[in-house]
C-alpha positions as CSV (number, residue, x, y, z in Angstrom):
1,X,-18.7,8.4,-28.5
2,X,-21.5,6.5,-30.5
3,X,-24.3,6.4,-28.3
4,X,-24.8,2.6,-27.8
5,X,-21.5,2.6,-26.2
6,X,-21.8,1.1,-22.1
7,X,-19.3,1.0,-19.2
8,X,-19.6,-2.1,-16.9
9,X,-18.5,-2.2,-13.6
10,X,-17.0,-4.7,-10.8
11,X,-16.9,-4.7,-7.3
12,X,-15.2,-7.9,-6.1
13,X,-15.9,-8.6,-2.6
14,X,-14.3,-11.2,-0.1
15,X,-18.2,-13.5,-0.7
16,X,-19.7,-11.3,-3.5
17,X,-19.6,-9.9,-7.1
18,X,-21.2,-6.7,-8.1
19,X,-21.5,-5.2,-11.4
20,X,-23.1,-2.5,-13.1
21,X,-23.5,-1.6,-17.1
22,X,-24.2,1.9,-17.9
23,X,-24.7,3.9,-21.2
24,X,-22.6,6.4,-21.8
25,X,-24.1,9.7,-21.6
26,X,-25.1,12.8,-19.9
27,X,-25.5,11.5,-16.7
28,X,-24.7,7.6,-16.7
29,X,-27.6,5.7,-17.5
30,X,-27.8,2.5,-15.4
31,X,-29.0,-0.3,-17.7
32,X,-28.8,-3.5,-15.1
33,X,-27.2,-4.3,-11.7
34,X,-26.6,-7.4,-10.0
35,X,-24.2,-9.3,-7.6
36,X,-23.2,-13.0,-7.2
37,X,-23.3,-13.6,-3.4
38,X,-22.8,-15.8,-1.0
39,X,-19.9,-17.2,-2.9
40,X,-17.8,-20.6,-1.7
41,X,-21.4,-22.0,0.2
42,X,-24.2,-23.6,-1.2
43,X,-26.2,-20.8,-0.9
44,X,-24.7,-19.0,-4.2
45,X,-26.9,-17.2,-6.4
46,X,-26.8,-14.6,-8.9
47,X,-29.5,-11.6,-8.6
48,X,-29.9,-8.6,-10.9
49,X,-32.2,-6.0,-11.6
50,X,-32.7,-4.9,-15.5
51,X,-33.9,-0.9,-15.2
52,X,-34.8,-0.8,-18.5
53,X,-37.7,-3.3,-18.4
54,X,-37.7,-3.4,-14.8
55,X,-37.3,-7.0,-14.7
56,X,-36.0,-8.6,-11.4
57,X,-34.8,-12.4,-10.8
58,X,-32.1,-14.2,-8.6
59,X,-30.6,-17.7,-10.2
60,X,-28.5,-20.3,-8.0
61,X,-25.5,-21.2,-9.0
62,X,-22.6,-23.3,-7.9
63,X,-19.9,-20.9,-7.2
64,X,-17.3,-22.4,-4.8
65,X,-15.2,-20.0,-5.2
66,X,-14.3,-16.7,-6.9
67,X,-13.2,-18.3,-10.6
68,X,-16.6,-20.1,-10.6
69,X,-18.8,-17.2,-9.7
70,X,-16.4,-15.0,-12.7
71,X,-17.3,-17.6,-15.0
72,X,-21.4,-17.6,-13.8
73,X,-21.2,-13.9,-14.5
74,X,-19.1,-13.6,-18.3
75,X,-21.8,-16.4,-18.9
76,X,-24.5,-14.4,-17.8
77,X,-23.3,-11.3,-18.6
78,X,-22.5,-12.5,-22.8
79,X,-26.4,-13.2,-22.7
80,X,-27.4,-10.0,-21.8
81,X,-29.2,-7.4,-24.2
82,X,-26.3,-4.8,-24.4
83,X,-23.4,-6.6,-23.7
84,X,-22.1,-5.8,-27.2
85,X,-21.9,-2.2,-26.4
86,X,-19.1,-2.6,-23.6
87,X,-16.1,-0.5,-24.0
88,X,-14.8,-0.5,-21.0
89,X,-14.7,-2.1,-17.5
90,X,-14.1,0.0,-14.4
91,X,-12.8,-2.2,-11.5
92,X,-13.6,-0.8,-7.7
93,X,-10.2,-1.5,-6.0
94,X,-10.2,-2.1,-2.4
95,X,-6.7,-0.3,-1.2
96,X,-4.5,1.4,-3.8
97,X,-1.8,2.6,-1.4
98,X,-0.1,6.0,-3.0
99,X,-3.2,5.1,-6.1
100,X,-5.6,7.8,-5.5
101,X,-6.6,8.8,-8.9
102,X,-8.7,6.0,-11.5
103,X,-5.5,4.7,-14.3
104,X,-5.7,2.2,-16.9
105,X,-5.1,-0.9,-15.3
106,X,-1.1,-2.4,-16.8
107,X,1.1,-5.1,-16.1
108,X,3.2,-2.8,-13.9
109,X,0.3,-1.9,-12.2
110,X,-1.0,-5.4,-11.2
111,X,2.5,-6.4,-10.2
112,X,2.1,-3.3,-7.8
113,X,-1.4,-4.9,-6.3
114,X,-0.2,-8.0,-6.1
115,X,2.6,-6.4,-3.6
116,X,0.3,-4.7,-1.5
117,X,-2.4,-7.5,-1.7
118,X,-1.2,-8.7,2.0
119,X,-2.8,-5.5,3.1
120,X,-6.3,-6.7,2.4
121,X,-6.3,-10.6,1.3
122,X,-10.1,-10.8,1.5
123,X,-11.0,-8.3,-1.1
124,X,-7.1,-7.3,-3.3
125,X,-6.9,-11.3,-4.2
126,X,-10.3,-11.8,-5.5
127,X,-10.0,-8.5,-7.5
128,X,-6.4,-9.1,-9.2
129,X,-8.6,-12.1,-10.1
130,X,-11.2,-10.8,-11.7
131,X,-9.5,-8.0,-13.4
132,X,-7.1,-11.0,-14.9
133,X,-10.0,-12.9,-16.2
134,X,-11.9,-9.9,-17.9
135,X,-8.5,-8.7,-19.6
136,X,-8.0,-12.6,-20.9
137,X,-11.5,-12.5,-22.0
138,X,-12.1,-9.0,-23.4
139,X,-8.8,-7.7,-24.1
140,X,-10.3,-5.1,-26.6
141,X,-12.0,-3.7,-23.6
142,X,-10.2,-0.8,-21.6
143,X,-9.7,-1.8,-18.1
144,X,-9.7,0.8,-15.7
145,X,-9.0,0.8,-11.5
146,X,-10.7,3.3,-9.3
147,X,-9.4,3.2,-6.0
148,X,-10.8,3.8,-2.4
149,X,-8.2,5.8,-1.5
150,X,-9.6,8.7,-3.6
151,X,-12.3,9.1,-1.2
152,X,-10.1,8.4,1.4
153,X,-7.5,11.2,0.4
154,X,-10.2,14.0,0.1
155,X,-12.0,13.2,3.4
156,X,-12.3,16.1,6.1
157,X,-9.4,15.8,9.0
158,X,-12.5,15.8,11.1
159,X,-14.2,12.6,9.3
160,X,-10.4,10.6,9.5
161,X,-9.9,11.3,12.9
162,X,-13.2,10.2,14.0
163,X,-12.6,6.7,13.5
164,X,-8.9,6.5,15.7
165,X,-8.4,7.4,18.9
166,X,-6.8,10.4,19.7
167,X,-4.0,8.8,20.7
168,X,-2.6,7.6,17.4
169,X,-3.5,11.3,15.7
170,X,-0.3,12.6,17.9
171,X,2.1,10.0,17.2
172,X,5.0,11.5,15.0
173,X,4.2,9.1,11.8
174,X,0.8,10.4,12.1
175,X,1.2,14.3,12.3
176,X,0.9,15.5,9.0
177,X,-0.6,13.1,6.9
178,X,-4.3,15.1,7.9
C-alpha cells in the first residue's frame, strides 16, 4: 500500500459518533479522534483530538438527530488534513448475530442487519444509517463491519458465565454454546 494511505473508523452510538483515522502501517498510526455527542439535545457538539499537532477543540453543533450529526461529521471530516488518503472505513457493529469475523459490508449483508436490528434499536438503527450515508458518499471507499460478537465468541466460559446467573447456564438451549 502507498504510505499516505489511512483507514477511518465509526462507532455509532445510540447519543454519539466516534471516529478514528489512522495511517496505514506497522502498527496503526492514529492521526485524529473525535466523537459527536450528546446528539438529539441542545447540548451537541463535536470534539476531536489531532495527534499529530496535538491540537484539541470541541465545536457545537445542531445535531437533532443521527442524519444531522453524519452530515456535521463528512463536513468536518472533508476539511480535515488527510482526509484524501481514506481507503477504507471500518464500521464497529453493535450485534452481528452468527457475524463473528470483520466482511465487506454488501447489500445482502445490510438486509441481514436490518433483520436483526430489533435486537438492539438504540445502536443497529443509527449504524445501518451511517454505513448508508458513507457508502452514498464515498462509494470508492471499502466499507468494512467488525462485529462485537468476535470478542464475544472468543471470551473464556468463565468471563460469559459471570455476567448470568447460574441458573440460565443449565437450561438445555444454554448447555453447549460455552
Amino acid at each position: 500500500m502507498p504510505e499516505d494511505e489511512s483507514i477511518l473508523t465509526i462507532n455509532g452510538g445510540s447519543s454519539s459518533i466516534k471516529f478514528s483515522l489512522y495511517k496505514i502501517e506497522e502498527p496503526l498510526k492514529q492521526i485524529f479522534d473525535g466523537q459527536i455527542e450528546n446528539i438529539g439535545s441542545a447540548k451537541a457538539k463535536l470534539s476531536f483530538n489531532n495527534s499529530i499537532n496535538q491540537q484539541k477543540n470541541s465545536i457545537n453543533i445542531k445535531a437533532a438527530n443521527h442524519n444531522e450529526a453524519a452530515d456535521h461529521l463528512i463536513e468536518w471530516l472533508e476539511k480535515q488534513e488527510g482526509f484524501g488518503s481514506i481507503k477504507a472505513i471500518g464500521h464497529r457493529i453493535v450485534h452481528g448475530m452468527n457475524h463473528t469475523e470483520p466482511e465487506e459490508i454488501t447489500a445482502e449483508l445490510l438486509d441481514e442487519l436490518k433483520k436483526i436490528s430489533a435486537y438492539d434499536p438504540d445502536h443497529l438503527t443509527q449504524e445501518i444509517k451511517l454505513i448508508k450515508v458513507s457508502r452514498k458518499r464515498y462509494p470508492e471507499f471499502q466499507q468494512i463491519a467488525c462485529f462485537d460478537t468476535s470478542f464475544h465468541t472468543c471470551m473464556p466460559t468463565l468471563a460469559k458465565l459471570l455476567s448470568i446467573p447460574r441458573r440460565f447456564y443449565d437450561l438445555p438451549w444454554v448447555v453447549g454454546k460455552f
